[in-house]
C-alpha positions in Angstrom: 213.4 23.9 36.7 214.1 27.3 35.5 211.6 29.9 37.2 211.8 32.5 35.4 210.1 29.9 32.7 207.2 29.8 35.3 204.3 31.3 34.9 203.9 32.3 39.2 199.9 32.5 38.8 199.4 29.1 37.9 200.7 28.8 42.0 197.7 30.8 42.9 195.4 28.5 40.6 196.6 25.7 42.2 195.7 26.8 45.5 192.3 27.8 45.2 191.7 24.3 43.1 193.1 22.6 46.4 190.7 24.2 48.4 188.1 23.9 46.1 188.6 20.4 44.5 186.0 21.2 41.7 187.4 22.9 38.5 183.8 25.3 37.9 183.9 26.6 41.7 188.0 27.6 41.4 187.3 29.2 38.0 184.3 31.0 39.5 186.5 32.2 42.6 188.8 33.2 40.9 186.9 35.2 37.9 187.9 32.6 35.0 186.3 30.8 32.5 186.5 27.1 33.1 187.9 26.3 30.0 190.5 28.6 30.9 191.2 26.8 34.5 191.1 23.5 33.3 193.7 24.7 30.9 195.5 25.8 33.8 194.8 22.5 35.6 196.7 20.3 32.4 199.7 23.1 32.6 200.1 22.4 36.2 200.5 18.7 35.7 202.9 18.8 33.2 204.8 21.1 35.1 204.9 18.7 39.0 204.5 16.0 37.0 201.7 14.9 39.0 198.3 14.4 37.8 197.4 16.8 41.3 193.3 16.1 41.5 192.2 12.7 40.5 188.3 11.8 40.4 187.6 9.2 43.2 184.2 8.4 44.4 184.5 11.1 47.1 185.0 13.9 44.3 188.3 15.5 42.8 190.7 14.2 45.5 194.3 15.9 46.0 197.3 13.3 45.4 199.9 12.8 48.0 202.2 15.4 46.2 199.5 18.0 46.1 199.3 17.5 49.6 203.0 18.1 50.4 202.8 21.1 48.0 199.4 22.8 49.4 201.5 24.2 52.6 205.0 24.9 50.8 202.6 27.3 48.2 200.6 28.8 50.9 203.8 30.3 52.7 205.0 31.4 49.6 201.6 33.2 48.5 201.5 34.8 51.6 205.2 35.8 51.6 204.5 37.3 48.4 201.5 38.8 49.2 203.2 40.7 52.0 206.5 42.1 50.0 204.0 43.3 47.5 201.9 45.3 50.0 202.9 48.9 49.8 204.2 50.2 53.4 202.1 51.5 56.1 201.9 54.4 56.9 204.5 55.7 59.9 203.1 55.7 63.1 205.2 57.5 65.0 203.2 57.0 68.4 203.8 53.4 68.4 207.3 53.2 66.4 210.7 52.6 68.3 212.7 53.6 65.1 216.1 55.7 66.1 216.9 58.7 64.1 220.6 59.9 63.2 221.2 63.1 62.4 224.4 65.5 62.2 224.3 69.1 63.2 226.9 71.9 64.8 225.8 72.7 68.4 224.2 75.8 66.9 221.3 73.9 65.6 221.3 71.2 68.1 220.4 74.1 71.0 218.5 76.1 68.3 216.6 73.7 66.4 217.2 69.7 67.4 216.6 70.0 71.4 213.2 71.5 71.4 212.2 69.4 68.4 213.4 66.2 70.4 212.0 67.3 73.6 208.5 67.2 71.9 208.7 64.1 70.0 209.9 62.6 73.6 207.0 63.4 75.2 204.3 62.3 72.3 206.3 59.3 70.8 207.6 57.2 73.9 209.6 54.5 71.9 211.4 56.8 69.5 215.4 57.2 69.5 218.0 60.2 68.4 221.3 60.1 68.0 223.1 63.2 67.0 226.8 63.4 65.3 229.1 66.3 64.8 230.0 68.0 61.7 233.3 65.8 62.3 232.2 62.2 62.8 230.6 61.7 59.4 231.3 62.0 55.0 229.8 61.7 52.2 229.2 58.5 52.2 228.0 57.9 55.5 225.2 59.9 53.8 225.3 58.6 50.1 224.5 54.8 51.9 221.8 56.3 54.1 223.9 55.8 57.4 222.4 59.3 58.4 219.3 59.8 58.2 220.2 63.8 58.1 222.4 66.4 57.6 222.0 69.9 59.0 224.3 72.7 58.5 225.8 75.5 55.6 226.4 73.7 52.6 228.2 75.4 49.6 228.3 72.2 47.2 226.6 68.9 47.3 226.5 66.7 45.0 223.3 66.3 42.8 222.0 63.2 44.1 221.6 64.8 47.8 218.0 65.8 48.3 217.8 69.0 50.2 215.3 71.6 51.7 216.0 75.0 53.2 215.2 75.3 57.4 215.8 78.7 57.7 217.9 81.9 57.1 219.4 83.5 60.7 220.8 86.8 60.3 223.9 87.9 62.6 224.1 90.0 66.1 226.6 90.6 69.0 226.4 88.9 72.0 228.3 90.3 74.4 228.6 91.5 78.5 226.4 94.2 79.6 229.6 96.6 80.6 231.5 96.1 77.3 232.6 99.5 76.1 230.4 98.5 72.4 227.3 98.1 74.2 227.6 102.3 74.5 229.0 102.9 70.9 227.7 100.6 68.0 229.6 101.5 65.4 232.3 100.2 63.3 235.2 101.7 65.0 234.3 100.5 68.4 233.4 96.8 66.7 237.0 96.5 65.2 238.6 98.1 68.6 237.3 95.2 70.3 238.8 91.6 70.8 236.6 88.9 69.2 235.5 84.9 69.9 235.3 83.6 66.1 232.8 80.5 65.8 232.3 78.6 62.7 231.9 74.8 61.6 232.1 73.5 58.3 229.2 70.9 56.8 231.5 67.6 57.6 235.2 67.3 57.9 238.0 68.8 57.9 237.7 72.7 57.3 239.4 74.6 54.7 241.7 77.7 56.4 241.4 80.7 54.2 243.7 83.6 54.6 242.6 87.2 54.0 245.0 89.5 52.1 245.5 91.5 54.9 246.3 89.0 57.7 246.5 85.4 58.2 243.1 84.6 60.2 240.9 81.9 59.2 237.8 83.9 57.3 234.1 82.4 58.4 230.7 84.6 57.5 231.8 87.6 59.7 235.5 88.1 58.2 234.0 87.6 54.5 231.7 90.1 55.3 234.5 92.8 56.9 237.1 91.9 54.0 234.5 93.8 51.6 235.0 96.9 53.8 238.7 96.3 53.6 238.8 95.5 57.2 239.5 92.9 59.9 238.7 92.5 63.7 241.3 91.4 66.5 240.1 87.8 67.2 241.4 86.5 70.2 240.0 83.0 70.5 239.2 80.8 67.7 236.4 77.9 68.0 234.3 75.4 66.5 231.1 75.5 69.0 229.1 77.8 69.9 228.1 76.9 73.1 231.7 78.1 74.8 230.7 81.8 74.1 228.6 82.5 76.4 231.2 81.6 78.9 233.8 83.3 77.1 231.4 86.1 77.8 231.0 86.2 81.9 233.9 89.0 81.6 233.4 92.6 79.4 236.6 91.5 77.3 235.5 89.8 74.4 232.5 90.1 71.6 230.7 87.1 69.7 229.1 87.8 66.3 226.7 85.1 66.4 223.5 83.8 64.3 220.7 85.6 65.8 218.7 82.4 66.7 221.3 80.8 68.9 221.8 84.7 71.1 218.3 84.8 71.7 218.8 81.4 73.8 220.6 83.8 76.6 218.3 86.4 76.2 217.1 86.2 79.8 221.0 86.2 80.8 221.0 89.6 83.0 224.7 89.8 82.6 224.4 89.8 78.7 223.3 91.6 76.0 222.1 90.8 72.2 223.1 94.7 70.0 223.2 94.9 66.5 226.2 94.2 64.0 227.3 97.6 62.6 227.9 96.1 58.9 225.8 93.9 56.3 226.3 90.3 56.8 225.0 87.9 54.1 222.1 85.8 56.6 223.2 82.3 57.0 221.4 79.5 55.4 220.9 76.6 57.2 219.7 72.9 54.6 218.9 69.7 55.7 220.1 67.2 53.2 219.1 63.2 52.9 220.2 60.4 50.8 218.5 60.0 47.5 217.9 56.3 49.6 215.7 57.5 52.5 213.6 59.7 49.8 210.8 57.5 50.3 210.9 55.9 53.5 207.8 56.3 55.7 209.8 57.2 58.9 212.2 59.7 57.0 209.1 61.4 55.8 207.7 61.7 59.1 210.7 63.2 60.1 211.1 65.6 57.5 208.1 67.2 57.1 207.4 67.2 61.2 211.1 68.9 61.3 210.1 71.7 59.0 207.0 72.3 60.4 208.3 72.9 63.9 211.6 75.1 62.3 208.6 77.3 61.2 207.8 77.9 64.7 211.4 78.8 65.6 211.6 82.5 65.2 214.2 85.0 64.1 213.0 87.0 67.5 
């Protein structure tokens, strides 16, 4: 038998005649006209080829086939009745559904950690697990392997859905008895030796040279190369959170994202002074495959994500 020659309601008339056993109280249940269920009645027996309800003293009685097919049709009623019930709606109070979502350790202490630390406390079952810039592609994120992506993107391709977190403009961290703390200018900036601290969105990272030296060129150095200039930078890395250890001596200065320096605002040895040039701010997207766009949990997560970024202030 060819199914897609079926007609897959005249399963659901034969249920309800089953229960039934009387042609005008199935077409009444389910809204016919009798005609048109008897109709469906002589369509079912040609296609079991089975006469299904036969008139016996005791009424329209079921024959032994109908009897071996009234279960096998109820499963598949209800089996079909619950793939075409639209989802529920996410609860995350009651869901144990894990999360993965990559990030640079900027946003992870910025953002992630006091977003995760209230969803802990309200959502007792639900699971995070955060990757690097480095542990994931593209198409970890085209199949929907990652639920997000959080960082500076330049390109993406087209399919990525995306939304903007936040723009973070750019200070100097630094030790309280560093000679720039006293002089903020440019000429005490570029006398000073510098932590650089960039990532990438995923992968490798592409070097670029300046024309006047051979140093890698993140946000800061694209910024000084329009002045013509370039700082002494002394240790190059890819996470922020070694700066503030690089820091415990007056030797070096970080040019950080403003949002990540506030964290060691209450650091008495350490002090957050302006940068004494324009710095483009630094955008910081989400992204999500085109595959989680309409998942229950994925919009949960979203729109509860941008709603507490909204709360994390450029202070």
């Amino acid at each position: 038998m060819n199914i897609r020659k079926v007609d897959l309601n005249l399963l659901v008339y034969l249920n309800v005649l089953l229960e039934e056993r009387n042609v005008s109280r199935a077409a009444s249940k389910l809204s016919l006209t009798q005609p048109t269920m008897s109709n469906a009645l002589k369509r079912l027996r040609e296609l079991f080829d089975d006469p299904l309800l036969v008139r016996t003293a005791e009424g329209m009685t079921p024959t032994e086939k109908a009897n071996k097919l009234k279960p096998e049709i109820v499963s598949l009623l209800s089996m079909a009745e619950k793939i075409t019930q639209p989802d529920k709606d996410f609860s995350p109070e009651q869901s144990s559904h894990t999360f993965r979502i990559m990030c640079n350790d900027y946003l992870e202490a910025t953002l992630l950690a006091p977003f995760i630390q209230g969803v802990l406390k309200s959502c007792p079952n639900i699971n995070f697990d955060l990757f690097s810039p480095g542990d994931i592609d593209l198409l970890d994120m085209e199949k929907g392997n990652i639920d997000l992506a959080i960082n500076r993107f330049t390109s993406l391709p087209k399919t990525f859905h995306q939304s903007s977190i936040w723009r973070d403009n750019f200070c100097c961290l630094l030790h309280k008895d560093h000679p720039y703390v006293q002089a903020l200018d440019l000429d005490s900036y570029l006398a000073a030796e510098h932590v650089w601290v960039n990532r990438a969105g995923w992968g490798a990272e592409k070097a670029v040279g300046s024309k006047n030296s051979g140093q890698k060129l993140g946000w800061v150095d694209e910024a000084l190369a329009q002045l013509d200039q370039t700082r002494n930078i002394r240790v190059y890395t890819r996470h922020y959170g070694v700066t503030s250890l690089l820091l415990s001596q007056p030797q070096l200065i970080a040019t950080l994202p403003r949002r990540y320096a506030m964290l060691h605002k209450d650091q008495l040895e350490l002090r957050i002074v302006r940068v004494p040039f324009q710095i483009v701010p630094i955008e910081t997207k989400m992204i999500w495959s085109p595959l989680l766009q309409h998942s229950k949990a994925h919009q949960w997560l979203r729109r509860s994500l941008l709603a507490f970024s909204h709360s994390v202030e450029d202070r």
